[in-house]
ZALUM-298990 format. One record per atom (N, C-alpha, C, O): atom name; residue in three letters; x negated, y negated, z negated. Coordinates in nm, 4 decimals. Atoms other than C-alpha are relative to their C-alpha. Layout:
N
+------+------+----------+----------+----------+
| atom | type |     east |    north |       up |
+------+------+----------+----------+----------+
|   CA |  ALA |        X |        Y |        Z |
...
+------+------+----------+----------+----------+
This chain:
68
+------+------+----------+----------+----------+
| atom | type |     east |    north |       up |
+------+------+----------+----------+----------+
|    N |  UNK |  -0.0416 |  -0.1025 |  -0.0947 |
|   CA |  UNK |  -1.7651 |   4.7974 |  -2.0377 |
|    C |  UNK |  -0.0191 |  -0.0476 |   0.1428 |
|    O |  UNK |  -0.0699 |   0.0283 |   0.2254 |
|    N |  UNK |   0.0396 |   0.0462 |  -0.0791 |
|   CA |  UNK |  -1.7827 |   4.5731 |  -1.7812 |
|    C |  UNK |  -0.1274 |   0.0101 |   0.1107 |
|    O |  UNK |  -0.1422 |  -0.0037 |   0.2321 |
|    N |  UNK |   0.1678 |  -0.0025 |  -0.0658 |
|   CA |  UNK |  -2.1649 |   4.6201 |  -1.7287 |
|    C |  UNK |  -0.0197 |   0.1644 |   0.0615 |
|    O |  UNK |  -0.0734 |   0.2003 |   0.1663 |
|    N |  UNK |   0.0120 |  -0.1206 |  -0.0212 |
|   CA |  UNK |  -2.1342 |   4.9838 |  -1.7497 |
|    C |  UNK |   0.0694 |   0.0469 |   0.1723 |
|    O |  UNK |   0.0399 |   0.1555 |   0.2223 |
|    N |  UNK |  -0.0994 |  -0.0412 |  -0.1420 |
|   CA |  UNK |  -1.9081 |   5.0090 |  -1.3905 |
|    C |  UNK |  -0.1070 |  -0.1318 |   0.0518 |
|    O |  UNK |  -0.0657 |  -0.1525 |   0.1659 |
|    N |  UNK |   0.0870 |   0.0625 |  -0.1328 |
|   CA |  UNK |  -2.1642 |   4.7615 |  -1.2192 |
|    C |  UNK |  -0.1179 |   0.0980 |   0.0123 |
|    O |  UNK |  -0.1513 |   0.1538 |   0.1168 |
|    N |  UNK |   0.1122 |  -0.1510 |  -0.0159 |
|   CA |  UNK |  -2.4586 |   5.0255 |  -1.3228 |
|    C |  UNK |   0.0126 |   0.0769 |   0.1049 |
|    O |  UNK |  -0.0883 |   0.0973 |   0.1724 |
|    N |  UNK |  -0.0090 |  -0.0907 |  -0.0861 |
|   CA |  UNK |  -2.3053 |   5.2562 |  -1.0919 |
|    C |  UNK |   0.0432 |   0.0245 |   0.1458 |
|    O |  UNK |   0.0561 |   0.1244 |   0.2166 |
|    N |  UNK |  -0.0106 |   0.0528 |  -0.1143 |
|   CA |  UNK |  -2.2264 |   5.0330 |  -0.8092 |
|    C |  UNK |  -0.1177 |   0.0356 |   0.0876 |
|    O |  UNK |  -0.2192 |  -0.0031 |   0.0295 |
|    N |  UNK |   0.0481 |  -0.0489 |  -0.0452 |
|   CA |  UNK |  -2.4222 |   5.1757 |  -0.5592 |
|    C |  UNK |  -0.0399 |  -0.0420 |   0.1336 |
|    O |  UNK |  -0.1575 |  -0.0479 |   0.1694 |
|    N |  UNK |  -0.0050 |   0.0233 |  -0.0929 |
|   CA |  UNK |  -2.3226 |   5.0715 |  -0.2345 |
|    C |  UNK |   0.0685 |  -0.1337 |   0.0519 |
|    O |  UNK |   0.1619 |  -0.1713 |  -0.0190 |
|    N |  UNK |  -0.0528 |   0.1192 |  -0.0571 |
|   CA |  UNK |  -2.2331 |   4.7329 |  -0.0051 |
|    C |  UNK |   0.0450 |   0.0104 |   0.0991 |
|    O |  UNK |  -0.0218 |   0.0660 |   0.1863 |
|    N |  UNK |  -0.1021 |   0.0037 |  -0.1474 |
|   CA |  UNK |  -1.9991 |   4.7078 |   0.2612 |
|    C |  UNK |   0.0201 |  -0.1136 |   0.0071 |
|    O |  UNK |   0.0763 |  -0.1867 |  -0.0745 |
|    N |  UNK |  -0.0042 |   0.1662 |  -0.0815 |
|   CA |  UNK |  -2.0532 |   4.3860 |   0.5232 |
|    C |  UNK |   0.0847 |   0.0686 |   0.0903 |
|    O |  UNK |   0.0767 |   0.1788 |   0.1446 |
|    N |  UNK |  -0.0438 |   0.0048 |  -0.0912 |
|   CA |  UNK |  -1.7807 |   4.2909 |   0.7101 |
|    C |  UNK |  -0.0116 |  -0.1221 |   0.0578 |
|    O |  UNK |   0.0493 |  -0.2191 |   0.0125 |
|    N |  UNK |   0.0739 |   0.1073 |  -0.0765 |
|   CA |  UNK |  -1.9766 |   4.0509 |   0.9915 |
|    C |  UNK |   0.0783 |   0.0024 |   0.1060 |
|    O |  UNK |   0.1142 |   0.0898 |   0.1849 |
|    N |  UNK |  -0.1459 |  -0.0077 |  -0.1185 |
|   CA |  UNK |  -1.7216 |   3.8831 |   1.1950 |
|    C |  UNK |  -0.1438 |  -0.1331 |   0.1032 |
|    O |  UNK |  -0.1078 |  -0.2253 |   0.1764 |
|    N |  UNK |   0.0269 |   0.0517 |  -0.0688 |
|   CA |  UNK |  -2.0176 |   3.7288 |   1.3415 |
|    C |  UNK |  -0.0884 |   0.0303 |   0.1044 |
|    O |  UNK |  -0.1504 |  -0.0439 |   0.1806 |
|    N |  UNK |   0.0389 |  -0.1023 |  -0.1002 |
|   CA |  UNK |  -2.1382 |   4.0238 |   1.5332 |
|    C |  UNK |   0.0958 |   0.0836 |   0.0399 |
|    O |  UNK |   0.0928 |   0.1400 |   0.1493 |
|    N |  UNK |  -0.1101 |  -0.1062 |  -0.0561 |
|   CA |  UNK |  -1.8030 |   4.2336 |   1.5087 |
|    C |  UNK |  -0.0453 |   0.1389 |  -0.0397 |
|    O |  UNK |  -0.0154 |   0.2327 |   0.0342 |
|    N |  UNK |   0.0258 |  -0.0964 |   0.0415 |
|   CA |  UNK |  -1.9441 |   4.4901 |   1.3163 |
|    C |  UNK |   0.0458 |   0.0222 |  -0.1969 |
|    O |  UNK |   0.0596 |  -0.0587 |  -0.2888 |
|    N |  UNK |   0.0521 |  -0.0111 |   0.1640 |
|   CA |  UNK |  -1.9399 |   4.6758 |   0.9655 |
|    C |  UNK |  -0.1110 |   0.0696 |  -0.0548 |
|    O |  UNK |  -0.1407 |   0.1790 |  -0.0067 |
|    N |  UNK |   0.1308 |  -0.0820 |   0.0494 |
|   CA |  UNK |  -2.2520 |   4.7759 |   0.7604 |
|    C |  UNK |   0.0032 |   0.0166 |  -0.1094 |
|    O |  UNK |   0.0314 |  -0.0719 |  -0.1902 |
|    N |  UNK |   0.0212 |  -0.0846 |   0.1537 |
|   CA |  UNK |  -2.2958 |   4.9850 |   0.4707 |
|    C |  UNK |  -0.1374 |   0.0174 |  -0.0568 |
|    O |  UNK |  -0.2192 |   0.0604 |   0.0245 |
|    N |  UNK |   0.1209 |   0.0268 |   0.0296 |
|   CA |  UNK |  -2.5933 |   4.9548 |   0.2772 |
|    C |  UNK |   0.0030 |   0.0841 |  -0.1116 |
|    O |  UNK |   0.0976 |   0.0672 |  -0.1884 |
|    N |  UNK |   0.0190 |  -0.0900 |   0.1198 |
|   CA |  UNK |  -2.7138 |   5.2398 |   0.0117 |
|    C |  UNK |  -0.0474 |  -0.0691 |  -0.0473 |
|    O |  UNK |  -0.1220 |  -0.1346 |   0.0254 |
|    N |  UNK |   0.1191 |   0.0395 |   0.0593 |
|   CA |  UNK |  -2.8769 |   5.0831 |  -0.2719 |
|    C |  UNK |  -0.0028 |   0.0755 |  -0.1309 |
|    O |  UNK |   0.0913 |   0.1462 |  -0.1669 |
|    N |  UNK |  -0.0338 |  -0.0602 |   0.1287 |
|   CA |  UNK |  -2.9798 |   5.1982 |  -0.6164 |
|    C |  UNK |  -0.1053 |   0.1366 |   0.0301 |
|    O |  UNK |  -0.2124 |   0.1461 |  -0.0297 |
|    N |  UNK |   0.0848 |  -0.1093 |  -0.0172 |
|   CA |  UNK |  -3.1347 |   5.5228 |  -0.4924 |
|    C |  UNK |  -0.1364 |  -0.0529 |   0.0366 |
|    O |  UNK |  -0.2376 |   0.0001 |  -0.0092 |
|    N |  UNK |   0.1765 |   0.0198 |  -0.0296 |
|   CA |  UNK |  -3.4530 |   5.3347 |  -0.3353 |
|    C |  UNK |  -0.0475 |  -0.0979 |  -0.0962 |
|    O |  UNK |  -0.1582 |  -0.0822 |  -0.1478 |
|    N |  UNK |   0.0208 |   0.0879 |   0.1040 |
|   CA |  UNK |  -3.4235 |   5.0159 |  -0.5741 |
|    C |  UNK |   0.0288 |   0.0723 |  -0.1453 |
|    O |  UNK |   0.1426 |   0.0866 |  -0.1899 |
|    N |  UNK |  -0.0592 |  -0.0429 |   0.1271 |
|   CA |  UNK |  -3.4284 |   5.1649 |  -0.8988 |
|    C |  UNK |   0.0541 |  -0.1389 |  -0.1112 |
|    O |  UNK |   0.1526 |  -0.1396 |  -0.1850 |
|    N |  UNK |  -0.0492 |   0.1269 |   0.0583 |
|   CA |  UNK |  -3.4205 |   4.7979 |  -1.0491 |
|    C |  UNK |   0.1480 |  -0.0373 |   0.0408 |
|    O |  UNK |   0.2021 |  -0.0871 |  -0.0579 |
|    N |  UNK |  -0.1025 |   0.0567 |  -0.0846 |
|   CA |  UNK |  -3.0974 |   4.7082 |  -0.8330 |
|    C |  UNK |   0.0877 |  -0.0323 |  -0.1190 |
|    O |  UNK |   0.0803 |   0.0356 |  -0.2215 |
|    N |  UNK |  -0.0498 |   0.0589 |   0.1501 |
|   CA |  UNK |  -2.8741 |   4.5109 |  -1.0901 |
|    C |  UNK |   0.1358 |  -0.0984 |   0.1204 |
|    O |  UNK |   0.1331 |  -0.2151 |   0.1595 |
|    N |  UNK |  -0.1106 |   0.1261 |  -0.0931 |
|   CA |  UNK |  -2.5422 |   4.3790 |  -0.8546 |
|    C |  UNK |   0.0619 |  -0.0963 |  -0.0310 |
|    O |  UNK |   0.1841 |  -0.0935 |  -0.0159 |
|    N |  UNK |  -0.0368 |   0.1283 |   0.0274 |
|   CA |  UNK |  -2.4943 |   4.0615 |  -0.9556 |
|    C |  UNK |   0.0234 |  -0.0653 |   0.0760 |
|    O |  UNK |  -0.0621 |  -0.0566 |   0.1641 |
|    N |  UNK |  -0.0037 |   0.1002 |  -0.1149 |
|   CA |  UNK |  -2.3593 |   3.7946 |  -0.7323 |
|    C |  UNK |  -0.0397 |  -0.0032 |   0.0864 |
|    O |  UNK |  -0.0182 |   0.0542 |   0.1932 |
|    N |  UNK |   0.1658 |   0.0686 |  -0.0366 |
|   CA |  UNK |  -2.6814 |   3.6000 |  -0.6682 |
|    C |  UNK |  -0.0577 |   0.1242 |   0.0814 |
|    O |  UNK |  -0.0738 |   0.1148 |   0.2031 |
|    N |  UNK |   0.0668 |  -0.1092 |  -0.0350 |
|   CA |  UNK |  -2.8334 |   3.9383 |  -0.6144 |
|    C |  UNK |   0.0490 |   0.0557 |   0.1336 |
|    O |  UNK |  -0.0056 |   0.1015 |   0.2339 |
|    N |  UNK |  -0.0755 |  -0.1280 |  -0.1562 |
|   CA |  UNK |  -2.6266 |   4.1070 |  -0.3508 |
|    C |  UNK |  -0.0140 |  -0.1610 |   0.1293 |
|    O |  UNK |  -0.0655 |  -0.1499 |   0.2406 |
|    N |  UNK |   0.0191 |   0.0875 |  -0.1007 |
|   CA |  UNK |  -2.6108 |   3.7485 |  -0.1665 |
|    C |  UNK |  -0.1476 |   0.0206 |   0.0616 |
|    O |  UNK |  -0.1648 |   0.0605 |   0.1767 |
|    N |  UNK |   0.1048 |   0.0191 |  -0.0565 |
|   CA |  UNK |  -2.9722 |   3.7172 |  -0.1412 |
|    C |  UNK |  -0.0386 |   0.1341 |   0.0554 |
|    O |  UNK |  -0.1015 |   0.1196 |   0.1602 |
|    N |  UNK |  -0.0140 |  -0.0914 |  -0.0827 |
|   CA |  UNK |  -2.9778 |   4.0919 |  -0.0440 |
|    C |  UNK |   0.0192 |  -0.0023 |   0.1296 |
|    O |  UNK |  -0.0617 |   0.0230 |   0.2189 |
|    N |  UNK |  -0.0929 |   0.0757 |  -0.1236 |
|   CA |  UNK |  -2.7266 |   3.9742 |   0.2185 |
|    C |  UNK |  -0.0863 |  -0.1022 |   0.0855 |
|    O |  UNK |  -0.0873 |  -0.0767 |   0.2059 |
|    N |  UNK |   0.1416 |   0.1268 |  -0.0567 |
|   CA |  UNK |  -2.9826 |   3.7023 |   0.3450 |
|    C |  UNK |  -0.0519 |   0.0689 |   0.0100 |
|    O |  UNK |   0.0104 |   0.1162 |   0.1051 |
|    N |  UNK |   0.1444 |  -0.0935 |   0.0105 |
|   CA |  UNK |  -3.2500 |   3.9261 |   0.3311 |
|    C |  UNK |   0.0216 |   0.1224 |   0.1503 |
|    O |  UNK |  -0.0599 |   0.1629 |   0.2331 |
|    N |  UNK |  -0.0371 |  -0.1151 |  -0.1405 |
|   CA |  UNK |  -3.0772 |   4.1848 |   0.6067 |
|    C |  UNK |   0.0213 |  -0.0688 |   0.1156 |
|    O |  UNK |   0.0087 |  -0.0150 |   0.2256 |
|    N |  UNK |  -0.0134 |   0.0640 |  -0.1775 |
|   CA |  UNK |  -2.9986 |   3.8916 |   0.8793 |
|    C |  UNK |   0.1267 |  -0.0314 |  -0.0081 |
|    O |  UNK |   0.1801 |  -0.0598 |   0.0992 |
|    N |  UNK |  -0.1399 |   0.0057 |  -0.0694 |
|   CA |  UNK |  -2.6199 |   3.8483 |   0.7763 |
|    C |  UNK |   0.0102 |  -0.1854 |  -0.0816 |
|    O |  UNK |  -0.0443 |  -0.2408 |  -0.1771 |
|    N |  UNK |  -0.0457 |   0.1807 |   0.0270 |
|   CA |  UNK |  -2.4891 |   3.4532 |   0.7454 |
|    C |  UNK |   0.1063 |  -0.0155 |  -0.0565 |
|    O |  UNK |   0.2159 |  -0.0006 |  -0.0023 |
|    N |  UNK |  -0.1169 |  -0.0238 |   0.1295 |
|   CA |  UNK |  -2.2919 |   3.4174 |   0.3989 |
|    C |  UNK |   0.0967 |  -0.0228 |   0.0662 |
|    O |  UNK |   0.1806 |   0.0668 |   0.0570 |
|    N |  UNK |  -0.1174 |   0.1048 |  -0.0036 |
|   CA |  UNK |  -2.0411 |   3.1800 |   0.5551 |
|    C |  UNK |   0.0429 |   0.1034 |   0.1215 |
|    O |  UNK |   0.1509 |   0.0634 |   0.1650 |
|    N |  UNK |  -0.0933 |  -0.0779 |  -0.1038 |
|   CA |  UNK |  -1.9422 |   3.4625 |   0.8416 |
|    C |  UNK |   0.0033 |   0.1305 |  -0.0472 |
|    O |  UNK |  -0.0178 |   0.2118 |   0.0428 |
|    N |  UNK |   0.0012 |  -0.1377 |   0.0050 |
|   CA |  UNK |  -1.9177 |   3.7879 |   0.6601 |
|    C |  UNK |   0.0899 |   0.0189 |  -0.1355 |
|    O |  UNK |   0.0779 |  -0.0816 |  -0.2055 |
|    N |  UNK |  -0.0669 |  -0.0639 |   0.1337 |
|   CA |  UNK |  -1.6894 |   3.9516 |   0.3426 |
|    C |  UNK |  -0.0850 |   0.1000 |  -0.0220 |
|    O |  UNK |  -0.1664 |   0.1513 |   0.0548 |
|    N |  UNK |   0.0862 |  -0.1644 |   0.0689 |
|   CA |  UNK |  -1.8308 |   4.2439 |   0.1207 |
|    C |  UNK |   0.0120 |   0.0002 |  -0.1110 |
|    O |  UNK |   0.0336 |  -0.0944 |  -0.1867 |
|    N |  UNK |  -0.0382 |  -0.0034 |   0.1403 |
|   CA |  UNK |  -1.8009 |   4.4161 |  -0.1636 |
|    C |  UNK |  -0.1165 |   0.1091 |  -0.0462 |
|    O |  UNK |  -0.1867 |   0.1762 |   0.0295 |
|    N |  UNK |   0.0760 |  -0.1366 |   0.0422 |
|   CA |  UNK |  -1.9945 |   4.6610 |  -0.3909 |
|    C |  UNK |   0.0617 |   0.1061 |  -0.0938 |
|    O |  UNK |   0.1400 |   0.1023 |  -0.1888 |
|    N |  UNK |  -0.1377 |  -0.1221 |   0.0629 |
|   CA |  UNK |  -1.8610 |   4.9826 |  -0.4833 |
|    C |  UNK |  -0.0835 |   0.1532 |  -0.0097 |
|    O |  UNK |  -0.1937 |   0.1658 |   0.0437 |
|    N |  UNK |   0.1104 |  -0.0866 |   0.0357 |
|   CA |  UNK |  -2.0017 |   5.3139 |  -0.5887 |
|    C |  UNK |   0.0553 |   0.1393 |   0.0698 |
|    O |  UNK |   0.0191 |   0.2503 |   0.0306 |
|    N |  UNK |  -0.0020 |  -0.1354 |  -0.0960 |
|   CA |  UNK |  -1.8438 |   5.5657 |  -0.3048 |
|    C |  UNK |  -0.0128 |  -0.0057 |   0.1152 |
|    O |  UNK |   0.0636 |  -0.0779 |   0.1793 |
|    N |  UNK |   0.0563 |   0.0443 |  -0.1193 |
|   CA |  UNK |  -2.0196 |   5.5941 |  -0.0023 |
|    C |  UNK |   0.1544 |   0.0702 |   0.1128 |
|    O |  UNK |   0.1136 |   0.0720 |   0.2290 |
|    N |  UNK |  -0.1359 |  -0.0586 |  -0.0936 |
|   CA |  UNK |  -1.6654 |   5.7451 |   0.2012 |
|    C |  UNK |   0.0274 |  -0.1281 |   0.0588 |
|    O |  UNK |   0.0178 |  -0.2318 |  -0.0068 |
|    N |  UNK |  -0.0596 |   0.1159 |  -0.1189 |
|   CA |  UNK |  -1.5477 |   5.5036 |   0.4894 |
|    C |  UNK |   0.1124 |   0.0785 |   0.0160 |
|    O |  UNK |   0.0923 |   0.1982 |   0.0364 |
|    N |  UNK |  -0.1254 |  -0.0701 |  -0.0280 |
|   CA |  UNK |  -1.1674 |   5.6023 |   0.5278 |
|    C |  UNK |   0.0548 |  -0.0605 |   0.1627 |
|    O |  UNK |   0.0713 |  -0.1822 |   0.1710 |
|    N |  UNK |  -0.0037 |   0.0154 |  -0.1375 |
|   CA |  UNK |  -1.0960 |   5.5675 |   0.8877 |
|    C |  UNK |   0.1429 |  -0.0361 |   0.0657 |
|    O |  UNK |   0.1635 |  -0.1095 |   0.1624 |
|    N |  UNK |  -0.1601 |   0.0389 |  -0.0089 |
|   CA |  UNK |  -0.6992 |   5.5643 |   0.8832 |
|    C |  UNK |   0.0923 |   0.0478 |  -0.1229 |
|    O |  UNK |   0.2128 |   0.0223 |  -0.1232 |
+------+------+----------+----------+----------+
């Protein structure tokens, strides 16, 4: 069951405390391969410009930002 709720993980939310920003990243719709594993979303993470050791994030499958 486990595998089945990463399938539908969708989206990544960086929080980069080493710009002071947050970024949301769609995936899944352009990667049809996209498979969120760890490894995977890190090197994602590398791959966009953000520096593991200054940022949190998670992956989650509703693109809504709740504001307050």
């Amino acid at each position: 069951m486990k595998n089945n709720r990463l399938k539908t993980m969708n989206c990544i939310t960086v929080l980069d405390f080493e710009v002071g920003k947050v970024f949301q990243y769609t995936i899944g719709k352009d990667h049809l391969c996209w498979n969120p594993e760890y490894e995977r979303c890190e090197q994602f993470l590398t791959g966009e410009g953000h520096n593991l050791s200054n940022i949190n994030w998670m992956v989650h499958n509703n693109e809504e930002i709740i504001a307050n």
